[in-house]
C-alpha positions as CSV (number, residue, x, y, z in Angstrom):
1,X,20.9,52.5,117.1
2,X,22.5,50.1,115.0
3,X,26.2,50.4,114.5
4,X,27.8,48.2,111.6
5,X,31.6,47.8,111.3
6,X,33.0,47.7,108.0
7,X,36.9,47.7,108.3
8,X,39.7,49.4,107.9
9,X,39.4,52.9,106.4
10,X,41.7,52.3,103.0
11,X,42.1,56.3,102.8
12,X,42.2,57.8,106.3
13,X,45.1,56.2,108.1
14,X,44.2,53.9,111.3
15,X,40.6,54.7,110.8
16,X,37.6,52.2,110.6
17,X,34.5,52.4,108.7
18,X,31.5,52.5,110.1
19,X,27.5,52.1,109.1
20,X,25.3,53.7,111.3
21,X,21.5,54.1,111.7
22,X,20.3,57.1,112.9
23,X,16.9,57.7,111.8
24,X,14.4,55.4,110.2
25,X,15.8,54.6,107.0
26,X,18.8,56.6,106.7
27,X,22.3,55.3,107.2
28,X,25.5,57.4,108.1
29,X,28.7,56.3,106.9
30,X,31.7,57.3,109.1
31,X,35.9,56.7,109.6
32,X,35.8,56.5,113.3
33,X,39.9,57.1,114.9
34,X,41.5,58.2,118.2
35,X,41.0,58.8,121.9
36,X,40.2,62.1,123.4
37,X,37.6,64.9,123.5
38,X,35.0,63.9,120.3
39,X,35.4,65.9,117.1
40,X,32.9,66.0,114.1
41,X,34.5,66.3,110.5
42,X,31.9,67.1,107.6
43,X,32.9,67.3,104.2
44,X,31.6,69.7,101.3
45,X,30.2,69.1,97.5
46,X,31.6,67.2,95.6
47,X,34.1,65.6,98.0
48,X,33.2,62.7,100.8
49,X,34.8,62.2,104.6
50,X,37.9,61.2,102.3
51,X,38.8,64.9,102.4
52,X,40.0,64.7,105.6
53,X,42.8,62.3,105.0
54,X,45.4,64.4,105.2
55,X,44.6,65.5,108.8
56,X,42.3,63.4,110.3
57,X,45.2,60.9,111.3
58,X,47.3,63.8,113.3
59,X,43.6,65.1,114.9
60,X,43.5,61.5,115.8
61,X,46.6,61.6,117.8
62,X,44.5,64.2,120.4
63,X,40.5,63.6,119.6
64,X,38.6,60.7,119.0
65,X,37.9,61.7,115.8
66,X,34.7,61.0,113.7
67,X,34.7,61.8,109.9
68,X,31.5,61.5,108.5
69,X,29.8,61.5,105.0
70,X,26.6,63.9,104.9
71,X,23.4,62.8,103.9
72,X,23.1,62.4,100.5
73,X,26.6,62.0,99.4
74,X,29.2,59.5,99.7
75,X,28.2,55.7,101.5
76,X,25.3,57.4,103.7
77,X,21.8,57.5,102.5
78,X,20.5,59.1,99.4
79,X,16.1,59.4,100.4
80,X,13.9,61.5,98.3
81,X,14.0,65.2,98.8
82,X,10.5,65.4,100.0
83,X,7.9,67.8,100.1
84,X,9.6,71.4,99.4
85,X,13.6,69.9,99.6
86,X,12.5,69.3,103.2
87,X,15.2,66.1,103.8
88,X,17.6,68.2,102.6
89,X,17.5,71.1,104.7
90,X,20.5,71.7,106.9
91,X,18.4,71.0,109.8
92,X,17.7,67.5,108.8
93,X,21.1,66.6,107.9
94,X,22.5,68.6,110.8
95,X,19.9,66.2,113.1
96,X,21.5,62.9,111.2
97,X,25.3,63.8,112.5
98,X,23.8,64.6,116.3
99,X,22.1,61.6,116.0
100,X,25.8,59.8,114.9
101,X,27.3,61.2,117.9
102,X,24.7,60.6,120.4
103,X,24.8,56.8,118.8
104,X,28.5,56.7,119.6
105,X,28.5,58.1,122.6
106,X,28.9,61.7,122.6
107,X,26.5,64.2,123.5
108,X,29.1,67.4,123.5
109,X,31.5,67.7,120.7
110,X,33.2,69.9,118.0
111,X,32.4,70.1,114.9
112,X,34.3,71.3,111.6
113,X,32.7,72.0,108.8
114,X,33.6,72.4,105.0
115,X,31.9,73.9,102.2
116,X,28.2,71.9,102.7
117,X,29.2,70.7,106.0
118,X,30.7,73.9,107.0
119,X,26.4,75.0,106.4
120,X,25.3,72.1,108.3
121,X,27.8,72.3,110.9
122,X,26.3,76.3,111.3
123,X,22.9,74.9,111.1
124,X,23.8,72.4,114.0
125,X,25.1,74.8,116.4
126,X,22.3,76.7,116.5
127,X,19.0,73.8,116.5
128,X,21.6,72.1,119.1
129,X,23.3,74.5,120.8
130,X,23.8,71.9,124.0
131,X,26.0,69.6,121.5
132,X,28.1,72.0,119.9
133,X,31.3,72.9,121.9
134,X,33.4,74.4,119.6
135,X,32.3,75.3,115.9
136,X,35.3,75.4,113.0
137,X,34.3,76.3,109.1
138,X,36.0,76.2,106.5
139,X,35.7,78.5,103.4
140,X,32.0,79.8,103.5
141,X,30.1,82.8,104.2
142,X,26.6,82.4,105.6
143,X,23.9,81.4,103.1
144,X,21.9,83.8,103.5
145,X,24.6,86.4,103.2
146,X,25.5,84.7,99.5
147,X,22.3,84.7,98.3
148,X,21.7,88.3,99.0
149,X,25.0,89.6,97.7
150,X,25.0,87.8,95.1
151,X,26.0,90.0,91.9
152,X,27.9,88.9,88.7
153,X,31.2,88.1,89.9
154,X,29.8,85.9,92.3
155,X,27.2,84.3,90.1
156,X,30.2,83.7,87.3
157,X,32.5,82.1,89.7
158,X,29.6,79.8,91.6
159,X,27.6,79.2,88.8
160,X,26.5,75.9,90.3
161,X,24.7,77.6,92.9
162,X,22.0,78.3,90.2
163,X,23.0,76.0,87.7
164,X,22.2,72.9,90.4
165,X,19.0,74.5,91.9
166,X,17.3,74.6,88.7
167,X,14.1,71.6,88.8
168,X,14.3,68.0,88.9
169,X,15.6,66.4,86.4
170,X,17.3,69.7,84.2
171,X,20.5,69.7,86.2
172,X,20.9,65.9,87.2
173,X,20.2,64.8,82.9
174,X,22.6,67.4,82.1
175,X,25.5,66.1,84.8
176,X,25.0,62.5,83.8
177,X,26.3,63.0,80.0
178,X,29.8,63.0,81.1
179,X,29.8,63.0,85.0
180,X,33.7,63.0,85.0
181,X,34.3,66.1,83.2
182,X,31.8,67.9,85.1
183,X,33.4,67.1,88.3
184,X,37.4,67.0,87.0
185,X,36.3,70.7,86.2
186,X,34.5,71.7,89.2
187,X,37.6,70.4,91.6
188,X,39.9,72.1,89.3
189,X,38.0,75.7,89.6
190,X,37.5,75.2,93.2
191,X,41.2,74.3,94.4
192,X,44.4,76.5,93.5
193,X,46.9,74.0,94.3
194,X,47.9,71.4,91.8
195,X,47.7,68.0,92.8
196,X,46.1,68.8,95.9
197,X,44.0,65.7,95.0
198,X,45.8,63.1,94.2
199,X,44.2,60.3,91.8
200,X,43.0,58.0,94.2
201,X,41.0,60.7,95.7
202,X,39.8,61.8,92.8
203,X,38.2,58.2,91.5
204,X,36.9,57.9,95.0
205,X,35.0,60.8,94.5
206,X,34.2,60.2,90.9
207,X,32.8,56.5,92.1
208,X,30.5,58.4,93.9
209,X,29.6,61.1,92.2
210,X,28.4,58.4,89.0
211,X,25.8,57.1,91.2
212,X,22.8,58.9,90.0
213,X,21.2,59.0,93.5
214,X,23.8,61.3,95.0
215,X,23.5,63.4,92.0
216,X,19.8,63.8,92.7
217,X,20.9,64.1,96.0
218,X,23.2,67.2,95.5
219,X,21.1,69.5,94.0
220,X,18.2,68.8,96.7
221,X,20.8,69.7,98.8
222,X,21.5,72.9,96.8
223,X,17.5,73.6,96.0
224,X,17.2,73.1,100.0
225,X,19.5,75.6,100.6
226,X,18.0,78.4,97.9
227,X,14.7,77.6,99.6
228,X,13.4,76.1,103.0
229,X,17.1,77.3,104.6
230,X,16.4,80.1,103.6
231,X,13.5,80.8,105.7
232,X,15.3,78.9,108.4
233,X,18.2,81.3,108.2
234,X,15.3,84.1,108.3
235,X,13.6,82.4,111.5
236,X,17.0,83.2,113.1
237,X,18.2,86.4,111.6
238,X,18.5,87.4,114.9
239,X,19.9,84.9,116.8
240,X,23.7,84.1,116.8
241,X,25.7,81.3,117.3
242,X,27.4,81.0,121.1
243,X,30.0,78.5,120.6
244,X,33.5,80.1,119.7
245,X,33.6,80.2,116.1
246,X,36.7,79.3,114.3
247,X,36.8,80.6,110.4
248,X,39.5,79.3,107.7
249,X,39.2,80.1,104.2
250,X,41.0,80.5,101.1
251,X,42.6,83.4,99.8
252,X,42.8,82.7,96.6
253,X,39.3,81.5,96.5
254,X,36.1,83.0,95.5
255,X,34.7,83.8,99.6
256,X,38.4,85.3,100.6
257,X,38.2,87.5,97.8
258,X,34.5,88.5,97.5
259,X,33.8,88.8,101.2
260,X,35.1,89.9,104.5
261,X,34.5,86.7,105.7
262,X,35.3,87.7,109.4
263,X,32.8,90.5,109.2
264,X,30.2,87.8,107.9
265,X,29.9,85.8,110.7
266,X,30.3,88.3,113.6
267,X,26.5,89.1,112.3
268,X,26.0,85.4,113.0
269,X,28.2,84.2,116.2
270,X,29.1,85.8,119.2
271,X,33.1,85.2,119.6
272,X,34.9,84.6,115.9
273,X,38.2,84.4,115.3
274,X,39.9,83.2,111.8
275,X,42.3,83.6,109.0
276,X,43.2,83.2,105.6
277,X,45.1,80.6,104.0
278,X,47.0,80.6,100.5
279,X,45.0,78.2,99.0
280,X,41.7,77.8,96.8
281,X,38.6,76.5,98.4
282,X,39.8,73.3,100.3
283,X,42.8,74.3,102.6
284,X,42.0,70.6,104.0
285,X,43.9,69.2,100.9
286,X,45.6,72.1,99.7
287,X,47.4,73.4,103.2
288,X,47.2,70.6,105.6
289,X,49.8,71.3,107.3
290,X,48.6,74.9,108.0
291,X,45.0,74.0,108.8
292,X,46.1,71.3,110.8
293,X,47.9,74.2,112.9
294,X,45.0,76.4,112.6
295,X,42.6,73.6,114.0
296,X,45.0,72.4,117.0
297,X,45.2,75.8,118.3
298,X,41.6,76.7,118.2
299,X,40.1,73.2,119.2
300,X,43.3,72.6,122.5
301,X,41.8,69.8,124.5
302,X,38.2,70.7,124.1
C-alpha cells in the first residue's frame, strides 16, 4: 500500500507524519516514532493522534510507536457514511488501523484506545483477535452496556450521545453556527484538569473540527455506534475478548462515577485488570505521567 512521508510531527516529539493508503480511497494519517515491540495509539471525539503528545515520546523510548488519526477525524479520510452508517461502524474503522499496521509491517501489536478509539480498539480485538496482543482503554464502558443503562444522569452528562445521533443534517447545521464554542465546551465538560490542553492543542483540534466533513463524519460515527454496532455488539454478546485487557479511566469523570467499570468489561474480556485515575475523561492529557506508568507496566516489552 502506498506510504506517503510528510515530515516531522510539529506536536509529538521525534515523530514523523505519515499518509497511508489502506483501502480504496481512504487515507490514514499517522506520527510514526521508536524501535521496539509495535504499539497502536487511537484517539477519541473531538481530539486527533495529537492527544498522545504528552506520552507518546516516552512510549517511544521502548515501542515503535504508531499514533494514528481514526477514520473520519483529523488528516485521515472523511467518505460518506453509507448505506445504514455502515463506513462508520467500528468494524470498518477497526479494519482501516489493521490495515495501517499490516502496511508498516506489523501483523501483532498493542493497541490503546481512547474514548472512540478505545470502541474501535474493542471492536478490533475481537474481528482480529490474531493482531491484537495486548488491549489498553481508556475511559469507556462497553457500548452496548451505555446504551442499555442509560438513565437521566447519564443522558444529562453525555448529552451528545443523542444530541449527535439525531439525522443528517440536524446536528452537523446546528454545530456549524459557532463550531468553537461547541467544542471549547465539550473539552471543558469532559476534562477536570485545567489547562490539560494547552492552546496549541486546542487550535489543532479546532482546525479540524471546522472542516464540515469531519463534522459529518462524527456523528456517522456516533449514529454507527447507536445502530449497526449495536447489532455487532449483539452478534457477540457472548463472546469475549482474549487479549489481557488493560482499563484506565477517570474518577472524576462521568464512566468512573456512573459505572463499575471493572465489572463492565469482565462481561466482555477474559483477564482485566485496571484503575482509576484523578482526572476527568482524558488521563492522556490530564495525568500523563500516571498513565504513562499505568501503560508501561501493563504493556512491559510486549
Amino acid at each position: 500500500m502506498p506510504i506517503t512521508e510528510l515530515g516531522p510531527s510539529r506536536f509529538l516529539d521525534g515523530f514523523g507524519l505519515l499518509d497511508v493508503d489502506v483501502a480504496p480511497g481512504i487515507t490514514i494519517r499517522a506520527a510514526v516514532a521508536g524501535e521496539g515491540p509495535p504499539l497502536l495509539l487511537l484517539h477519541g471525539h473531538p481530539q486527533t493522534h495529537v492527544t498522545w503528545r504528552k506520552i507518546a515520546p516516552q512510549l517511544a523510548r521502548r515501542h515503535r510507536v504508531i499514533a494514528a488519526d481514526l477514520r473520519g477525524y483529523g488528516d485521515s479520510s472523511k467518505p460518506d457514511g453509507g448505506p445504514g452508517h455502515i463506513n462508520y461502524s467500528k468494524r470498518e474503522m477497526a479494519r482501516d488501523q489493521v490495515a495501517l499496521m499490516a502496511a508498516l509491517g506489523h501483523k501483532r501489536f498493542a493497541v490503546v484506545g481512547h474514548d472512540r478509539g478505545a470502541r474501535v480498539a474493542h471492536r478490533m480485538a475481537l474481528d482480529h483477535p490474531q493482531a491484537v496482543a495486548r488491549l489498553a482503554l481508556i475511559d469507556i464502558a462497553p457500548t452496548r452496556t451505555m446504551y442499555e443503562r442509560t438513565d437521566k444522569a447519564f443522558a444529562t452528562r453525555y448529552f451528545w450521545w443523542f444530541f449527535l445521533i439525531q439525522p443528517a443534517p440536524l446536528p452537523e447545521r446546528l454545530i456549524s453556527a459557532d463550531p468553537e464554542f461547541f467544542l471549547r465546551h465539550h473539552i471543558a465538560g469532559q476534562l477536570k484538569t485545567e489547562g490539560a490542553t494547552e492552546p496549541a492543542a486546542f487550535d489543532e483540534y479546532l482546525r479540524c473540527y471546522r472542516d464540515p466533513a469531519t463534522r459529518h463524519a462524527i456523528c456517522e460515527d456516533y449514529r454507527a455506534a447507536a445502530t449497526i454496532d449495536l447489532v455487532h455488539d449483539a452478534e457477540d454478546a457472548d463472546r469475549k475478548v482474549t487479549a489481557p485487557l488493560l482499563a484506565i479511566w477517570g474518577a472524576k469523570g462521568t464512566v468512573g462515577q456512573l459505572y463499575d467499570v471493572l465489572a463492565t468489561w469482565r462481561d466482555k474480556a477474559a483477564d482485566v485488570s485496571g484503575r482509576a485515575l484523578a482526572c476527568g475523561h482524558s488521563p492522556q492529557e490530564e495525568t500523563p505521567a500516571e498513565t504513562l506508568a499505568g501503560l508501561d507496566a501493563f504493556l512491559g516489552s510486549v
